[in-house]
DSSP file (Angstrom, degrees, kcal/mol; ACC not computed):
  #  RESIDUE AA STRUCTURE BP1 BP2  ACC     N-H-->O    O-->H-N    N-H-->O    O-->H-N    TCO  KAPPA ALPHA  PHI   PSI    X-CA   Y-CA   Z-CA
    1    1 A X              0   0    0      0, 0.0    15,-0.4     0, 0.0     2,-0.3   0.000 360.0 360.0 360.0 140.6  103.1   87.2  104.4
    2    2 A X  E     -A   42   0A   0     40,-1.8    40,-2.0    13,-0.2    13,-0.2  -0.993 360.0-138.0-156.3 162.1  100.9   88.7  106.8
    3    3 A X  E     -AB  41  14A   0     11,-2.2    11,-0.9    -2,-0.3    38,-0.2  -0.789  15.8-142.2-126.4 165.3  100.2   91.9  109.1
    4    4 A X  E     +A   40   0A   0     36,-1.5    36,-0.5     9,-0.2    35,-0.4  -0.774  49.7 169.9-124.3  72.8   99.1   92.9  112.6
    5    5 A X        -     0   0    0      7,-0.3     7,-1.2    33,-0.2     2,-0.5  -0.256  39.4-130.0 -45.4 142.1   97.0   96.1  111.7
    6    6 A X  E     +D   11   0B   0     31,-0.8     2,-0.4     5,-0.3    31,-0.2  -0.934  28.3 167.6-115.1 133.2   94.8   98.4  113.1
    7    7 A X  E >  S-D   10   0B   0      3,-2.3     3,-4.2    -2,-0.5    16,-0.1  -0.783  76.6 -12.9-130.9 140.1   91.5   99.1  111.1
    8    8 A X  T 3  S-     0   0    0     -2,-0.4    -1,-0.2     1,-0.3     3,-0.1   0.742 126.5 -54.5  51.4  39.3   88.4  101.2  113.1
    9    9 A X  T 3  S+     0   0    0      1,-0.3     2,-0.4    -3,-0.1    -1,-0.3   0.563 122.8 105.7  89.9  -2.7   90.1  100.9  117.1
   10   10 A X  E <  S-D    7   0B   0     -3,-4.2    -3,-2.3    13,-0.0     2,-0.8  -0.793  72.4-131.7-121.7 135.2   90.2   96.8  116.4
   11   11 A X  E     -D    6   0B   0     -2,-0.4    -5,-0.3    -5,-0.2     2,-0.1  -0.836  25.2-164.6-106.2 123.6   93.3   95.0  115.6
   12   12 A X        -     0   0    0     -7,-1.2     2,-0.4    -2,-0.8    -7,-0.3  -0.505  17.4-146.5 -96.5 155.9   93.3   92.5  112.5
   13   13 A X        +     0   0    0     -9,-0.2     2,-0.4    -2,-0.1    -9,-0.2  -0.984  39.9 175.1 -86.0 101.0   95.6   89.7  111.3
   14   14 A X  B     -B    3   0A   0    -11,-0.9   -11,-2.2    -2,-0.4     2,-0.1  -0.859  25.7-167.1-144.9-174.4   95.4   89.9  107.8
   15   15 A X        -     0   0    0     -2,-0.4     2,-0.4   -13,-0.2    85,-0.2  -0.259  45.8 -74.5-121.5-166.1   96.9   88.5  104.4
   16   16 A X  S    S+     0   0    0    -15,-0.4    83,-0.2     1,-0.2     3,-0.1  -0.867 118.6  12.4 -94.2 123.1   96.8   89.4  100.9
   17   17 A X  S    S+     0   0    0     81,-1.9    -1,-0.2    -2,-0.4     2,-0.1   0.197  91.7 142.5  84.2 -18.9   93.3   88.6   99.1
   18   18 A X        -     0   0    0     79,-0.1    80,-2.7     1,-0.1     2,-0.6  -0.409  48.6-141.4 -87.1 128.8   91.7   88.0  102.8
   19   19 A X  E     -E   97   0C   0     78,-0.2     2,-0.5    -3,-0.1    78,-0.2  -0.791  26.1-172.9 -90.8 106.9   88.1   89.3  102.9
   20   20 A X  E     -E   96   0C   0     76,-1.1    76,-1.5    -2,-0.6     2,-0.1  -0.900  19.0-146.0-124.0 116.7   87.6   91.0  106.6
   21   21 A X  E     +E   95   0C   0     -2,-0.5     2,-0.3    74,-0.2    74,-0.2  -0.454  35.5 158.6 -73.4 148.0   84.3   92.5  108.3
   22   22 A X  E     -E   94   0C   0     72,-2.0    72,-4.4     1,-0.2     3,-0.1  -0.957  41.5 -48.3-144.3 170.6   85.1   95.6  110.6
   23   23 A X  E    S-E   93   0C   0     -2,-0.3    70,-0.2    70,-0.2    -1,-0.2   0.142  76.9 -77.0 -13.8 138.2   83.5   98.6  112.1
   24   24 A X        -     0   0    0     68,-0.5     2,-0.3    69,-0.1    70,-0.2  -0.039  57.9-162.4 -32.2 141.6   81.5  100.6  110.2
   25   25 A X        -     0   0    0     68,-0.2     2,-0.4     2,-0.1    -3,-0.1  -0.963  24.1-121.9-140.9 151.3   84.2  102.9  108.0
   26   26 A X  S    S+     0   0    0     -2,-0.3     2,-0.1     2,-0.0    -2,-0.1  -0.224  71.7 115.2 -99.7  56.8   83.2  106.0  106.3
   27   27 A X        -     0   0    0     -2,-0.4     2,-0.2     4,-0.1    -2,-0.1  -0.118  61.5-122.1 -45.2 155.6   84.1  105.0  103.0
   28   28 A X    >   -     0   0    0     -2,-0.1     3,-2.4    35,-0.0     2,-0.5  -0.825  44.4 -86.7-109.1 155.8   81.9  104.4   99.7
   29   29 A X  T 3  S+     0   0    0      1,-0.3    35,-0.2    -2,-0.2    36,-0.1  -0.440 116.0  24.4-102.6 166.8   82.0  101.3   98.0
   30   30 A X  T 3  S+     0   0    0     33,-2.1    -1,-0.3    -2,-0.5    34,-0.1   0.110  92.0 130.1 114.3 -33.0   84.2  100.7   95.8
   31   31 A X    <   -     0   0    0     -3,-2.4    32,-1.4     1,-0.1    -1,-0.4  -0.148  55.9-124.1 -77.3 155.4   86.7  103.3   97.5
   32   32 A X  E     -G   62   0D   0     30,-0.2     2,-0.3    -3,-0.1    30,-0.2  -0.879  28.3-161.9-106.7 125.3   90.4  102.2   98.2
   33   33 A X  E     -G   61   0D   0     28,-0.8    28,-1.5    -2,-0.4     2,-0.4  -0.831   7.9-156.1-107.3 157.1   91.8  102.6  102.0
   34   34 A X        -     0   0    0     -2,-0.3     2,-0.4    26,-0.2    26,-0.2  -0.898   3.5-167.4-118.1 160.5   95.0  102.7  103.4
   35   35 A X        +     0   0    0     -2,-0.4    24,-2.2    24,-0.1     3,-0.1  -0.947  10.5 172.6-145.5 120.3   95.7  101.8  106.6
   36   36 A X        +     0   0    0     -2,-0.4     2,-0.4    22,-0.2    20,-0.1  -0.005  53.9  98.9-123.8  45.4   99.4  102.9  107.9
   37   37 A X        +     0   0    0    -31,-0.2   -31,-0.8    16,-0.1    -1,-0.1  -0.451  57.9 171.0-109.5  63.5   99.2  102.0  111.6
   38   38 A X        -     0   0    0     19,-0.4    16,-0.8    -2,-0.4   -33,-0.2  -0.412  13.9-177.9 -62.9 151.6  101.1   98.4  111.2
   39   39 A X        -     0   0    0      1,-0.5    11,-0.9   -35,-0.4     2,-0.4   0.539  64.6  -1.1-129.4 -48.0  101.9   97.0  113.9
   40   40 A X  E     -AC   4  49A   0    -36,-0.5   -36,-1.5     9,-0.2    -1,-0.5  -0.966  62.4-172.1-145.0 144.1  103.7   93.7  113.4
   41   41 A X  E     -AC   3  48A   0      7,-5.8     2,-1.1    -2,-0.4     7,-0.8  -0.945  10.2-162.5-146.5 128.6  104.4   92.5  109.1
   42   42 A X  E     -AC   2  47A   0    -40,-2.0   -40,-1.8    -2,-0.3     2,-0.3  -0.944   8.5-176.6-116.6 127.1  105.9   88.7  108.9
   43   43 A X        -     0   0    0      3,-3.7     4,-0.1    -2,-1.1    -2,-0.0  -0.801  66.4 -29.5-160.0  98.2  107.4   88.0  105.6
   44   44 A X  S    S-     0   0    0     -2,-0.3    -1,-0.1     1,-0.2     3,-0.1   0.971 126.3 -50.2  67.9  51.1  108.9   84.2  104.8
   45   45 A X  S    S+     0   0    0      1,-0.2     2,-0.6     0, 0.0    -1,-0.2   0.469 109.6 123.9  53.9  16.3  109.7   84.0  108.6
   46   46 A X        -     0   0    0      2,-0.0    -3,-3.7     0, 0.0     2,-0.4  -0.916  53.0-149.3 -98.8 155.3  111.4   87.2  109.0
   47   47 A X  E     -C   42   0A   0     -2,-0.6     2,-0.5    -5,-0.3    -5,-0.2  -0.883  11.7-169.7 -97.8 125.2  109.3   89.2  112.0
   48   48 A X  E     -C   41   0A   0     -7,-0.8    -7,-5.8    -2,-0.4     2,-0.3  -0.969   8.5-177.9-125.9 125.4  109.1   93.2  111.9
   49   49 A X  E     -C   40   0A   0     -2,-0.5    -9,-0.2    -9,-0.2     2,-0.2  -0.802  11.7-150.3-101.4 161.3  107.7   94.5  115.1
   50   50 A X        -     0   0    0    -11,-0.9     2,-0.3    -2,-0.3     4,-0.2  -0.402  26.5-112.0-100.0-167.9  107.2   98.4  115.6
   51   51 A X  S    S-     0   0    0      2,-1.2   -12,-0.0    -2,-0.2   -11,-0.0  -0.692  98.2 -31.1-164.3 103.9  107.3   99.8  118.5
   52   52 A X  S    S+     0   0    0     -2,-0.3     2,-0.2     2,-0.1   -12,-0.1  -0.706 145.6   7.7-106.5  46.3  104.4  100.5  118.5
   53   53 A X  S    S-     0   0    0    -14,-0.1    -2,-1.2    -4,-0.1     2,-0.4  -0.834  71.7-127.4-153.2 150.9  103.8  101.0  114.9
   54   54 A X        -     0   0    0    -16,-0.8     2,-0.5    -2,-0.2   -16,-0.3  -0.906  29.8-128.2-111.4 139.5  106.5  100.2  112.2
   55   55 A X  S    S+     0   0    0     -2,-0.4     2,-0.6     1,-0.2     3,-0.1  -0.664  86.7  23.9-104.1 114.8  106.9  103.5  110.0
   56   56 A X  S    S+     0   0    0     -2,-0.5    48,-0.2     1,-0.4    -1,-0.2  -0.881  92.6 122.4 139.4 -86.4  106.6  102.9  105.9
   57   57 A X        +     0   0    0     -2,-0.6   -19,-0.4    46,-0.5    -1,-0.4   0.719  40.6 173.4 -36.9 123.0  104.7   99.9  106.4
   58   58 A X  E     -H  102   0E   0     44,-1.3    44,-1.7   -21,-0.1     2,-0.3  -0.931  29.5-157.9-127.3 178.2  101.1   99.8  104.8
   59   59 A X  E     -H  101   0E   0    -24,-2.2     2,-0.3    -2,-0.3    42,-0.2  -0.853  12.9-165.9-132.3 108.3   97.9   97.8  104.0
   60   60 A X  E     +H  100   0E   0     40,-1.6    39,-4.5    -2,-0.3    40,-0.7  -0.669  13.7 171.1-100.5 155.7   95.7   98.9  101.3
   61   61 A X  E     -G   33   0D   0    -28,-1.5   -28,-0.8    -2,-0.3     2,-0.3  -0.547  22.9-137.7-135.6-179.7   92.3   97.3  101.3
   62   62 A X  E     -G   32   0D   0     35,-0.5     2,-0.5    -2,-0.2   -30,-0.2  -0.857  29.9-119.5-161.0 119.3   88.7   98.2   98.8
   63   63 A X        -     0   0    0    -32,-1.4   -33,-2.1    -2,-0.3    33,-0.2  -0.369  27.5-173.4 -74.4 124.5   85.6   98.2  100.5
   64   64 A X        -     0   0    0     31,-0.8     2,-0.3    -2,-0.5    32,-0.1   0.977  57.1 -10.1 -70.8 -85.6   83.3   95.8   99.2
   65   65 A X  E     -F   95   0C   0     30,-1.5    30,-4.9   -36,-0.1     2,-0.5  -0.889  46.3-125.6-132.9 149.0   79.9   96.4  101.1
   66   66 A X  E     +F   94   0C   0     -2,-0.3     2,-0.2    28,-0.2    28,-0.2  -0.903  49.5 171.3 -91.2 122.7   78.2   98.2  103.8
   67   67 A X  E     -F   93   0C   0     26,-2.6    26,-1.4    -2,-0.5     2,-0.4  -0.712  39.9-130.5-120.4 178.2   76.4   95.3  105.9
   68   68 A X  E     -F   92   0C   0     24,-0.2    24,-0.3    -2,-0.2    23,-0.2  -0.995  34.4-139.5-122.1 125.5   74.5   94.8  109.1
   69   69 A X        -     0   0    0     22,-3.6    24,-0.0    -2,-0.4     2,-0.0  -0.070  45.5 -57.6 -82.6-169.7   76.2   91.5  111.1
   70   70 A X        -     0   0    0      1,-0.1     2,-1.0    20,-0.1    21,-0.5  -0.039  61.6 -93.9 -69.4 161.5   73.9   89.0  112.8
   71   71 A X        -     0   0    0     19,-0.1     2,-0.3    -3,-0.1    19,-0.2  -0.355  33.5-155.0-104.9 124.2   71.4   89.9  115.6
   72   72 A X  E     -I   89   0F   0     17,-1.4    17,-1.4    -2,-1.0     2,-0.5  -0.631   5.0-147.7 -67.1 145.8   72.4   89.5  119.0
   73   73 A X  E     -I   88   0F   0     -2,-0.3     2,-0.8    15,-0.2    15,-0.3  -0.996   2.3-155.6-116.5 117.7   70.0   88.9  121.6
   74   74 A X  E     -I   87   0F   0     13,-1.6    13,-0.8    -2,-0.5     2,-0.5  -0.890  13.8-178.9 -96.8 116.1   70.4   90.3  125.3
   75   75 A X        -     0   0    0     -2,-0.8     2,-0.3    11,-0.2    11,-0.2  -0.883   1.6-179.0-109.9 132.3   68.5   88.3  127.6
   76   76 A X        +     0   0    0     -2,-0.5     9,-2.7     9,-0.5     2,-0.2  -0.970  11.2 170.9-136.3 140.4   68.8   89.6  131.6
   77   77 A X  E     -J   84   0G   0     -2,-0.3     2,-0.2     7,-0.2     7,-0.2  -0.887  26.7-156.8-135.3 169.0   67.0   87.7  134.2
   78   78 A X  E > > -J   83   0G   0      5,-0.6     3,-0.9    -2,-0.2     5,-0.8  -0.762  32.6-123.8-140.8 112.0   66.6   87.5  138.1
   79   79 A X  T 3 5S+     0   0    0     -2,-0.2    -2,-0.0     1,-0.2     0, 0.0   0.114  83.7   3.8 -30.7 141.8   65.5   84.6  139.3
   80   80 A X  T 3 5S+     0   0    0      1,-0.1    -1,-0.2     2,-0.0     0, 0.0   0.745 110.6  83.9  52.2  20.6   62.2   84.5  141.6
   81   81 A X  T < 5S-     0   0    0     -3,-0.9    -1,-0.1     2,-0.0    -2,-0.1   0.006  97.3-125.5-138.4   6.3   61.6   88.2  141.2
   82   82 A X  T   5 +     0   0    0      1,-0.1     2,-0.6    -4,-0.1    -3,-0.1   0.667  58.3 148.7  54.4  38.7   59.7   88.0  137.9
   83   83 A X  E   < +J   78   0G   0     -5,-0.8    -5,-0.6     2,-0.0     2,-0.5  -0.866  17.6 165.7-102.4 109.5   62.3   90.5  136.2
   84   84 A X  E     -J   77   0G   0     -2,-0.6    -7,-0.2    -7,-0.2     2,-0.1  -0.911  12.6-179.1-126.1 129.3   62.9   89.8  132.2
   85   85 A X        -     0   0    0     -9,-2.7    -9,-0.5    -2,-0.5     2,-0.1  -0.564  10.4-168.8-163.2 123.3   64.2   91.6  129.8
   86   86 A X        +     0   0    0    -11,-0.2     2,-0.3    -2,-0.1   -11,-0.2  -0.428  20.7 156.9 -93.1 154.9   64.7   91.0  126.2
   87   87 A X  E     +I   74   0F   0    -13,-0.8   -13,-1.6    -2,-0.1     2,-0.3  -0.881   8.2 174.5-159.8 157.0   67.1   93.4  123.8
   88   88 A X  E     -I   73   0F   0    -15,-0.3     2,-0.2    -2,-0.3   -15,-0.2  -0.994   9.7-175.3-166.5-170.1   68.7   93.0  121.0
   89   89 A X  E     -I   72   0F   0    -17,-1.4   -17,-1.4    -2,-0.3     2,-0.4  -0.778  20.6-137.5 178.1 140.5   70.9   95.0  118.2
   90   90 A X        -     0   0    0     -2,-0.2   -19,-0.1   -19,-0.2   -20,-0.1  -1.000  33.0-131.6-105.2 116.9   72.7   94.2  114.5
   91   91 A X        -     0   0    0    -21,-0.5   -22,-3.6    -2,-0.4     2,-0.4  -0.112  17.5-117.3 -72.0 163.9   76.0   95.7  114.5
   92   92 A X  E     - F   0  68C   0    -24,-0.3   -68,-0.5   -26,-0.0     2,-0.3  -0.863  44.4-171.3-102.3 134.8   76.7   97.9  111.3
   93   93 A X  E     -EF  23  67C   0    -26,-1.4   -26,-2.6    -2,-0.4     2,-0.3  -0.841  24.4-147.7-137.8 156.3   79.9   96.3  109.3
   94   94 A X  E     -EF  22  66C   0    -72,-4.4   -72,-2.0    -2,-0.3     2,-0.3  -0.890  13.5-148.5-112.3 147.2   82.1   96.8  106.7
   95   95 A X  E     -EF  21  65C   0    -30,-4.9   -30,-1.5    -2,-0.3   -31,-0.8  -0.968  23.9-176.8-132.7 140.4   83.4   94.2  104.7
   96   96 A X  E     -E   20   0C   0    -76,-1.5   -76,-1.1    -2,-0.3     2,-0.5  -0.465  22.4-138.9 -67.6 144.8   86.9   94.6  103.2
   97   97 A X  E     -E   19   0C   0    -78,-0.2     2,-0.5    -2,-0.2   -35,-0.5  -0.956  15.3-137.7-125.9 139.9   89.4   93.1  101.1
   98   98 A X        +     0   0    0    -80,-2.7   -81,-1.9    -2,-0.5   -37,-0.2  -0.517  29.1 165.8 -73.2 110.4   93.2   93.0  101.7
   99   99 A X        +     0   0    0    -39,-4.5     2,-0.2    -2,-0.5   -38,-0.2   0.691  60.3  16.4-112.0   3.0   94.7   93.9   98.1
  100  100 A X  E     -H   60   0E   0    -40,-0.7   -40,-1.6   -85,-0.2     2,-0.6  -0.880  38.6-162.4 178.7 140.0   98.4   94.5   99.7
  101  101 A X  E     -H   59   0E   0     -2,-0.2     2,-0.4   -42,-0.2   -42,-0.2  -0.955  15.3-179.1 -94.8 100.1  100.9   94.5  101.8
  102  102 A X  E     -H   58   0E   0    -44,-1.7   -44,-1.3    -2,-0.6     3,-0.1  -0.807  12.1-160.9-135.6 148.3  103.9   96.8  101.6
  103  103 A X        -     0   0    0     -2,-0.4   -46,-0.5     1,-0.4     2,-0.2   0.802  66.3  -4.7-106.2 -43.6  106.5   96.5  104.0
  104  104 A X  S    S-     0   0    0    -48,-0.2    -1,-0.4   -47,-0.1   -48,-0.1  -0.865  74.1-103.7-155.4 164.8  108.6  100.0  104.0
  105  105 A X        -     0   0    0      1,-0.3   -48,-0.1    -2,-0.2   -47,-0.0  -0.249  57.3 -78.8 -60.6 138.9  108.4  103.1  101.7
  106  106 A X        -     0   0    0      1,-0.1     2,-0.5    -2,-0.1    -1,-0.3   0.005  67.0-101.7  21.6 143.1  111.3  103.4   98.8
  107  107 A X        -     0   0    0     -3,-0.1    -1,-0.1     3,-0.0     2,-0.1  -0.775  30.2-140.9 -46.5 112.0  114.7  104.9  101.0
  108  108 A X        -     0   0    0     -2,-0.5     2,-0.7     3,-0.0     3,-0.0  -0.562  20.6-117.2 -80.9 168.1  115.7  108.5  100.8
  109  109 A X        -     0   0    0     -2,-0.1    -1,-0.0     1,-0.1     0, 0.0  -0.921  33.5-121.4 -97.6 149.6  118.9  109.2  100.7
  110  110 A X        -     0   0    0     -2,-0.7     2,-0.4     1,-0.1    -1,-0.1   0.116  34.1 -99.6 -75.1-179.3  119.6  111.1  103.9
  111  111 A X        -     0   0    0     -3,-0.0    -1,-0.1     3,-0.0     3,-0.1  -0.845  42.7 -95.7-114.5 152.8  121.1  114.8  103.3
  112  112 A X        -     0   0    0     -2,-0.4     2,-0.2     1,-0.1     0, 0.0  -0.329  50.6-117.1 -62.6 145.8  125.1  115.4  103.7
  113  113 A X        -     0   0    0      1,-0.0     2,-0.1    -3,-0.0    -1,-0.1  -0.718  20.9-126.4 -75.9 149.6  125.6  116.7  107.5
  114  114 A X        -     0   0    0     -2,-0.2    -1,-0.0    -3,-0.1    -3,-0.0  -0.557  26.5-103.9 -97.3-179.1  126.8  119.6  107.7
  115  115 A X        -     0   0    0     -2,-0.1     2,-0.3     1,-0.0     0, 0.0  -0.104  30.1-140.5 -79.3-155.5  130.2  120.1  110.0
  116  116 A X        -     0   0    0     -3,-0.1     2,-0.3     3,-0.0    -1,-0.0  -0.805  10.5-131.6  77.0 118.1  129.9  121.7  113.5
  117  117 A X        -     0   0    0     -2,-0.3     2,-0.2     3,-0.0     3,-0.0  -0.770  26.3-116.8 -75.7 164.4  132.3  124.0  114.7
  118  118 A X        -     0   0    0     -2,-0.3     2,-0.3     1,-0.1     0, 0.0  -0.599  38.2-107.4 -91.1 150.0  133.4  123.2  117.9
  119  119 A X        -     0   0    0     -2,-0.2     2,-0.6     1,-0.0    -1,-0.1  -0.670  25.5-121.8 -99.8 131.2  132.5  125.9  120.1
  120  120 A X        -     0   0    0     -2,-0.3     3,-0.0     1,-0.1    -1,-0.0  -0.598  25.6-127.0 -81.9 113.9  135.4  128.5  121.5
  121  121 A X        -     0   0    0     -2,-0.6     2,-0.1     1,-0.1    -1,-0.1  -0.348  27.1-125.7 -66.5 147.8  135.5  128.6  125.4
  122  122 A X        -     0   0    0      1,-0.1     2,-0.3     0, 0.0    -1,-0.1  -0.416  36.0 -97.6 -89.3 149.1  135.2  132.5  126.4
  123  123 A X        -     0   0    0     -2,-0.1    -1,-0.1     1,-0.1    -3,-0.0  -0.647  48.2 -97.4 -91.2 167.4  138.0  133.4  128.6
  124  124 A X        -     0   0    0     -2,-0.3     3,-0.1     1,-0.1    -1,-0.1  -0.304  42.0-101.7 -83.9 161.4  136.9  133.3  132.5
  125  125 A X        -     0   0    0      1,-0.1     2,-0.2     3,-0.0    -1,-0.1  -0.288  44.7-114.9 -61.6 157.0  135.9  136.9  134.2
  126  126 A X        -     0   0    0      1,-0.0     2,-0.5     3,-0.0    -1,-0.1  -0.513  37.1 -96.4 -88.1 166.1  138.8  138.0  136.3
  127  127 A X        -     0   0    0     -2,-0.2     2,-0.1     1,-0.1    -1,-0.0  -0.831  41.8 -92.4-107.8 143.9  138.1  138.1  139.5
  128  128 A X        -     0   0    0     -2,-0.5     2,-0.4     1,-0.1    -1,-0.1  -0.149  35.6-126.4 -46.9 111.8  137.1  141.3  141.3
  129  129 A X              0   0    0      1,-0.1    -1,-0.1    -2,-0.1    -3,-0.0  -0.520 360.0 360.0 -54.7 108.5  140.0  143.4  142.9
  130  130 A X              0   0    0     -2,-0.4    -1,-0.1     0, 0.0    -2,-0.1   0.217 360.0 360.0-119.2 360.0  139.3  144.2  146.8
């Protein structure tokens, strides 16, 4: 079983147990998240898409650690114009864990309708006497 989620603006594929870095989230760790913007949940080949989220559906996750990812380097050059410039940046990450999937909510039962009367047509104005 697996989901098409969206965690911090980013959309994940993720499973049950499955460890996933994202976007900073402003969580503590240890804290439990839920995340109910599913987007697509495959279970034993049956496919649920939403359109464009499918409504019950969650993923609850527990944040592991606060991290900093790997360092990037921005190099810009222009040849024959002696213009260099080095940059760099380490993105701020979260890392996750998937502890569940849940697919829809319990059912309610819907409430009895009530009847309608049919609505009585008014009789028409007479028409003005000349």
């Amino acid at each position: 079983m697996y989901a098409i989620v969206e965690i911090a603006g980013h959309q994940f594929k993720v499973e049950k147990d499955q460890q996933v870095y994202v976007n900073r989230l402003e969580a503590k760790e240890g804290d439990k998240l839920v995340f109910d913007n599913v987007m697509l949940i495959e279970d034993k080949g049956k496919v649920t898409v939403g359109a464009p989220a499918i409504k019950g559906a969650k993923v609850t996750a527990k944040v592991l650690e606060h991290l900093k990812g790997d360092k990037v380097i921005v190099f810009k050059k222009k040849r024959r114009k002696g213009y260099r410039k080095k940059n760099g940046h380490r993105q701020y990450l979260t890392s996750i864990e998937i502890s569940g999937i849940t697919a829809k909510a319990p059912a309610k039962k819907a409430a009895p309708k009530k009847e309608v009367e049919p609505k009585t047509e008014k009789p028409a104005p007479k028409a003005a006497a000349e």
